[in-house]
C-alpha positions as CSV (number, residue, x, y, z in Angstrom):
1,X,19.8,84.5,-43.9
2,X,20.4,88.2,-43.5
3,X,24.1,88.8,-43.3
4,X,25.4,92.3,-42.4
5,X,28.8,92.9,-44.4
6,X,31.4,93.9,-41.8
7,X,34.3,97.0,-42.4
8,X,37.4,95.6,-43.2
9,X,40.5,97.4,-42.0
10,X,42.5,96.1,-45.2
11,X,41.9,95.8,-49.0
12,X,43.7,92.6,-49.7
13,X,44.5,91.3,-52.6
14,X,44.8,87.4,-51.6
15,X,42.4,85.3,-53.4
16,X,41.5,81.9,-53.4
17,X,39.8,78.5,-54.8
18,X,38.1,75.7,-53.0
19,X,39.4,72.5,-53.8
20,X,38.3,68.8,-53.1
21,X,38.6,68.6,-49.2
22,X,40.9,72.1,-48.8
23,X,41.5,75.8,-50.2
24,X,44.4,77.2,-52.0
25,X,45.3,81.1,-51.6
26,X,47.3,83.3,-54.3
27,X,48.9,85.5,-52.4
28,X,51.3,88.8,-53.9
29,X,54.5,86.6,-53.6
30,X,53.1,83.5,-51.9
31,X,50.6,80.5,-53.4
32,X,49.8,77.6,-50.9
33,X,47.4,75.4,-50.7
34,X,45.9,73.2,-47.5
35,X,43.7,70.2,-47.5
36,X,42.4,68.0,-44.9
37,X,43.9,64.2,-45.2
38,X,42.0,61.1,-45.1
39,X,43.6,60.5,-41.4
40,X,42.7,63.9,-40.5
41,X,46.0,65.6,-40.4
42,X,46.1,69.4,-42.9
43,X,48.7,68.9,-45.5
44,X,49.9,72.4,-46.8
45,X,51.7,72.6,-49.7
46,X,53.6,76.4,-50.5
47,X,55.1,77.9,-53.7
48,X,56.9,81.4,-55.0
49,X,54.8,83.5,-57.5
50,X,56.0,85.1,-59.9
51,X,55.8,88.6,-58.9
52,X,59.2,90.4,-60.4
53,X,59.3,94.1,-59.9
54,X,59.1,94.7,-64.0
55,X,55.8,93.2,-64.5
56,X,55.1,92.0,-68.9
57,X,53.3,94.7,-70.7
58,X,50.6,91.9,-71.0
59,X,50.3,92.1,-67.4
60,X,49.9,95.7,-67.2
61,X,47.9,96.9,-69.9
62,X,43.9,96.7,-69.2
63,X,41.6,93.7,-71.0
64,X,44.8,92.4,-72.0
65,X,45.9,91.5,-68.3
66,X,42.6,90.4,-67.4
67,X,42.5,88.0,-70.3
68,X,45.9,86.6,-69.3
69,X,44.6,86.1,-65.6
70,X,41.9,84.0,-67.0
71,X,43.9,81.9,-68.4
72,X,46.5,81.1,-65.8
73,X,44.3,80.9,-62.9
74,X,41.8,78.7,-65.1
75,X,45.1,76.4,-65.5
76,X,46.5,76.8,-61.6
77,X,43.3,75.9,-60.4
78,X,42.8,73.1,-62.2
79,X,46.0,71.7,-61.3
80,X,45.2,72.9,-57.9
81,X,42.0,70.6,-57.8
82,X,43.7,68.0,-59.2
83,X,46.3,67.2,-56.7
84,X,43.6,67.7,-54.1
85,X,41.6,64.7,-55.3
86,X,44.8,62.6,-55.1
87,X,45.3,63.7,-51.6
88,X,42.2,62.4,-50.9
89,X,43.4,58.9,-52.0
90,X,45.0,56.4,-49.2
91,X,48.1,54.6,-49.7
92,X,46.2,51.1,-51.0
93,X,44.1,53.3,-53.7
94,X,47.2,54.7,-54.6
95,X,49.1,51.2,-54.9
96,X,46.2,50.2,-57.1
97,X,45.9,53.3,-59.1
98,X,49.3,53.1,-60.2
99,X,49.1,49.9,-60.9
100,X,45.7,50.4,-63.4
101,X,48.2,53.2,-64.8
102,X,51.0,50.9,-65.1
103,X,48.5,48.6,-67.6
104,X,47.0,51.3,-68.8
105,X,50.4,53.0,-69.6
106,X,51.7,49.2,-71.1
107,X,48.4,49.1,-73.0
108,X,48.9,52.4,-74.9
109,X,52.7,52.1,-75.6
110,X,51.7,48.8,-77.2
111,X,48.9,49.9,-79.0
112,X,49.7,54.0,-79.5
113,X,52.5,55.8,-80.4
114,X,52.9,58.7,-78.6
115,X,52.0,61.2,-80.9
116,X,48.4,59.3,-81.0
117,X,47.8,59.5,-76.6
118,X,49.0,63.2,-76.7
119,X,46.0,63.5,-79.6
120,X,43.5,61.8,-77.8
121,X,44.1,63.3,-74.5
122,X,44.0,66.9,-76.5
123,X,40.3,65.9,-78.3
124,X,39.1,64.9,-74.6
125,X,39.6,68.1,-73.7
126,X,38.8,70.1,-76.8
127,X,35.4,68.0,-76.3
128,X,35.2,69.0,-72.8
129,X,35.3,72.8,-73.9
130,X,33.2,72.4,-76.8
131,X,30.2,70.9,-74.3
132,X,31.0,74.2,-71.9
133,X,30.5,76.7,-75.1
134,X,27.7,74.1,-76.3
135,X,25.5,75.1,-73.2
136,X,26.3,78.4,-72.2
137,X,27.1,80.4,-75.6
138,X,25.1,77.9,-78.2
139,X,22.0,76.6,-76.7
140,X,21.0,80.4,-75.5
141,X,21.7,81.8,-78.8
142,X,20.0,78.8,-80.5
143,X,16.7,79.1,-78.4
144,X,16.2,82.7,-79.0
145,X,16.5,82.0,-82.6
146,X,13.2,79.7,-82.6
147,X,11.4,83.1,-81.2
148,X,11.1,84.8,-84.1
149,X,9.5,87.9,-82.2
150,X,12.7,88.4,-80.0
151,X,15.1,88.5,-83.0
152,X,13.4,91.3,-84.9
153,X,15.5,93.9,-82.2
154,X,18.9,93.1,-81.7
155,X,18.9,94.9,-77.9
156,X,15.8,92.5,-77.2
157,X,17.6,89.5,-79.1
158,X,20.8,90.4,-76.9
159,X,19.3,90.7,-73.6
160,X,17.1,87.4,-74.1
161,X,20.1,85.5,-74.7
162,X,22.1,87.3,-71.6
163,X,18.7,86.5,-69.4
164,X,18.9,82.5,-70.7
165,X,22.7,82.4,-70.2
166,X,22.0,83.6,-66.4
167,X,19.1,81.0,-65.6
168,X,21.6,77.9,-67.4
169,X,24.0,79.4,-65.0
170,X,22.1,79.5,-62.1
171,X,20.3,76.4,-62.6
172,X,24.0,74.7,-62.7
173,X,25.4,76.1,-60.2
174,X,21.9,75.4,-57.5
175,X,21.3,71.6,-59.3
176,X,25.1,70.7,-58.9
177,X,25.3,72.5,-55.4
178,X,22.6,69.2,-54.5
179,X,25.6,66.6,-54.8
180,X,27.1,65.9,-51.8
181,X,30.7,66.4,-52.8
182,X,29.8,69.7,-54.5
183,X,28.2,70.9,-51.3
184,X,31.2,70.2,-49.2
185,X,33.5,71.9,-52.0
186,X,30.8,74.8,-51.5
187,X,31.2,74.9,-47.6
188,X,35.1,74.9,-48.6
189,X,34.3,78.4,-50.7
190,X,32.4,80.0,-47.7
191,X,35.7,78.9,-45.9
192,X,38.3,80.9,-48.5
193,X,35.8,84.2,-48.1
194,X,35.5,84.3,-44.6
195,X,39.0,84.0,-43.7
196,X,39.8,86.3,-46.5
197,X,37.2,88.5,-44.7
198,X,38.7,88.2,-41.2
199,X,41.7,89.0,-42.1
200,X,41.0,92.2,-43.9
201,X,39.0,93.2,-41.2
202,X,42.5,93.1,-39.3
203,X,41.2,90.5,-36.7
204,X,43.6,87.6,-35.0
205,X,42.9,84.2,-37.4
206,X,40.9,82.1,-35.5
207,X,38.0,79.9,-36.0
208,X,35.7,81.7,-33.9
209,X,37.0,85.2,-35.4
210,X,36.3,83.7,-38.9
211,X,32.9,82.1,-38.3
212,X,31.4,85.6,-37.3
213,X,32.5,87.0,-41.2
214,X,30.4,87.0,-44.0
215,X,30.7,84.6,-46.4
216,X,30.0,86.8,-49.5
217,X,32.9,88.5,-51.5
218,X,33.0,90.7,-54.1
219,X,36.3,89.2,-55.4
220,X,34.3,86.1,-56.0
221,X,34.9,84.0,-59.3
222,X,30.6,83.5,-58.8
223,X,31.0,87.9,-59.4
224,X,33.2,87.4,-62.0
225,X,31.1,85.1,-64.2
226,X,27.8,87.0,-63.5
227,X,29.6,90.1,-65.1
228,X,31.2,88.3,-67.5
229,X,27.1,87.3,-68.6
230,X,26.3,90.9,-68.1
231,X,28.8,92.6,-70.3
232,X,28.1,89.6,-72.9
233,X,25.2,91.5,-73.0
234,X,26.4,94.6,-73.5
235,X,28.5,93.6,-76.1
236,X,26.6,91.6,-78.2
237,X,24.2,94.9,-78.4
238,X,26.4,96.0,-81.0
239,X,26.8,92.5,-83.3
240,X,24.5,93.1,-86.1
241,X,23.7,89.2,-87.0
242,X,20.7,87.7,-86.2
243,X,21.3,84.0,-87.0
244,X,22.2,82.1,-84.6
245,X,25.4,80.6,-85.4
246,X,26.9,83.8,-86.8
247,X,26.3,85.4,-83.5
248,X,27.7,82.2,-81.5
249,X,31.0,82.7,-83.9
250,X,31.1,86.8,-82.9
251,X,31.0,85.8,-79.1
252,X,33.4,83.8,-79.3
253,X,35.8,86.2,-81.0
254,X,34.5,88.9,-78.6
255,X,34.9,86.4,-75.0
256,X,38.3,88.0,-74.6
257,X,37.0,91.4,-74.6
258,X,34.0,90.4,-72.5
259,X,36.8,88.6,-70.1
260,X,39.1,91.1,-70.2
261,X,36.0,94.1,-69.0
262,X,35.2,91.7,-66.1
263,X,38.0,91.5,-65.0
264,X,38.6,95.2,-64.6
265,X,35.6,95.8,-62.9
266,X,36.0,92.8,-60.2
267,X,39.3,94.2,-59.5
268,X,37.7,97.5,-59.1
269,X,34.6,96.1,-57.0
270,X,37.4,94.6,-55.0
271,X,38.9,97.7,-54.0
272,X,36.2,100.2,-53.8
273,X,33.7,100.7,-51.3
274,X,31.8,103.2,-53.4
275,X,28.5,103.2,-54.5
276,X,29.2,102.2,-58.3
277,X,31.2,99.2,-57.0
278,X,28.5,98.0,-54.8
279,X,26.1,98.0,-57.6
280,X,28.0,96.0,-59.8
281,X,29.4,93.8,-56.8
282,X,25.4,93.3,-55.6
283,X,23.8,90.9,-58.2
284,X,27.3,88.9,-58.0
285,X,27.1,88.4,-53.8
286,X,23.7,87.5,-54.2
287,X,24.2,84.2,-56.5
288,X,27.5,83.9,-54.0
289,X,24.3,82.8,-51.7
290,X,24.3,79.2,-53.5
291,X,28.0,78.9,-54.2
292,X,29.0,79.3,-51.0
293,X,27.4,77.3,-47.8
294,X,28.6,77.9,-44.1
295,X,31.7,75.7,-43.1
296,X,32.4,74.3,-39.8
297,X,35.2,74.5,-37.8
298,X,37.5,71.9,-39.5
299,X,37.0,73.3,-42.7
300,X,37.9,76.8,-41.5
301,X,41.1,75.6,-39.8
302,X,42.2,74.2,-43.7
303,X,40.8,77.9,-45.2
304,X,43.2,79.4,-42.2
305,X,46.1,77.0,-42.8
306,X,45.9,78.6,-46.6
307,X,46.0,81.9,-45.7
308,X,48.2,82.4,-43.1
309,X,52.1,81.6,-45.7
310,X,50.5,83.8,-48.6
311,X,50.3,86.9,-45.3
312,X,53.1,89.6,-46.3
313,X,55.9,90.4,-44.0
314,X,54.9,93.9,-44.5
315,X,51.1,94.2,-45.0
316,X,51.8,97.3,-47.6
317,X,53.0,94.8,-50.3
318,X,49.3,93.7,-50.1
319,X,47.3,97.0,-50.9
320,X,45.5,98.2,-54.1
């Protein structure tokens, strides 16, 4: 599908998540998020952002602030997703779902202390974790390793490891994208970027003015984690272990920094049209072609419904 990318009028800096049936949008003093109920109605859901005028030296200082925008958005997204899924949920599997929780909740109080839930709920997601760094940061290191050739030159060790990371990545992202509920979520993502897209290009927010965007955005979280692979790269150039696990143990010690880089060059791809932001934006937009799918109406009307309470009374509060 050839897509020509369209001039925008404004460099916002609203960004957004799609969620299970709706969108959320950040916004520079707004959040909200909209999704589309099981009787068809949008439910939108607003909040205040922290955004004081004295802004936390960890929120200022580059790596450092795009570490701690990892984090939080990592957490407000999955909280975001969360409540989604529950909107999704009539009143009956409510009623019954709180009554499973109800036995569930007697079952562990009779059983557990409290200590002992809080424990297992904390090595269910300490597993969870461990899986992610399993497949993307241990298997690629550990598979290189076999290939004795490749780990004679750490540049060539480095750069095979970046090149598996990227197809594990890829291969995720295009086997997962098969699901039907992951395709809808991705339909949902081509959504948040086209209305982002409309509005920047300082056209009304309708659904017809939204379906003519592109659905690419160099903003992207797709972006961030193909340059967050890239600079691993980069990076891991310079560790001077071979073995396997040694170099799985530096990686993780150097993720913040690789994080932190990313984040400083999505923020730059996001607000510069020049021809070293294109570059690094380019292999980003094109993997954006299987994590985002083109929505339909409805689901533009919930990406619109997001967007519209994070808009700034005055439009300068929103520039880079």
């Amino acid at each position: 599908m050839s897509e020509k990318k369209q001039a925008g009028s404004h460099k916002s800096k609203i960004g957004g998540q799609a969620l299970i049936e709706g969108v959320m949008m950040k916004g520079v003093f707004k959040g909200a998020m909209a999704c589309r109920l099981p009787d068809g109605s949008i439910d939108v859901e607003t909040w205040d952002l922290n955004t004081g005028k004295k802004k936390p030296w960890y929120r200022k200082t580059p790596i450092v602030r795009g570490v701690y925008s990892f984090i939080f958005s990592m957490i407000d997204g999955y909280k975001c997703l969360m409540k989604s899924a529950e909107k999704q949920m009539t009143e009956e599997e409510l009623e019954q779902e709180q009554e499973e929780n109800s036995k569930l909740e007697k079952f562990l109080e009779t059983h557990f202390t409290e200590k002992t839930v809080e424990t297992i709920m904390m090595i269910g997601m300490v597993l969870g974790i461990v899986f992610a760094m399993a497949l993307f940061l241990f298997l690629p290191k550990w598979l290189v390793g076999l290939m004795k050739p490749l780990t004679a030159n750490r540049l060539l060790q480095s750069f095979s490891e970046g090149i598996l990371k990227i197809i594990i990545f890829i291969a995720y992202m295009a086997l997962t994208g098969m699901m039907k509920d992951i395709r809808r979520t991705y339909e949902y993502h081509g959504a948040e970027h086209k209305t982002i897209a409309c509005f920047e290009a300082g056209l009304p927010l309708t659904v017809e003015n939204v379906r003519k965007q592109i659905r690419l955005h160099p903003r992207c979280g797709t972006s961030f984690i193909f340059l967050t692979l890239f600079i691993s790269i980069l990076v891991m150039c310079f560790v001077p272990f071979t073995i396997p696990w040694q170099r799985f143990l530096c990686s993780l010690c150097l993720f913040p920094l690789t994080v932190g880089c990313s984040f400083e060059c999505i923020q730059f791809a996001g607000r510069s049209n020049g021809l070293f932001a294109r570059m690094i934006s380019f292999p980003g937009l094109q993997l954006q072609r299987i994590t985002t799918k083109e929505p339909d109406a409805s689901q533009i009307e919930i990406a619109i419904a997001a967007l519209m309470p994070c808009i700034p009374e005055n439009l300068e509060d929103d520039q880079w």
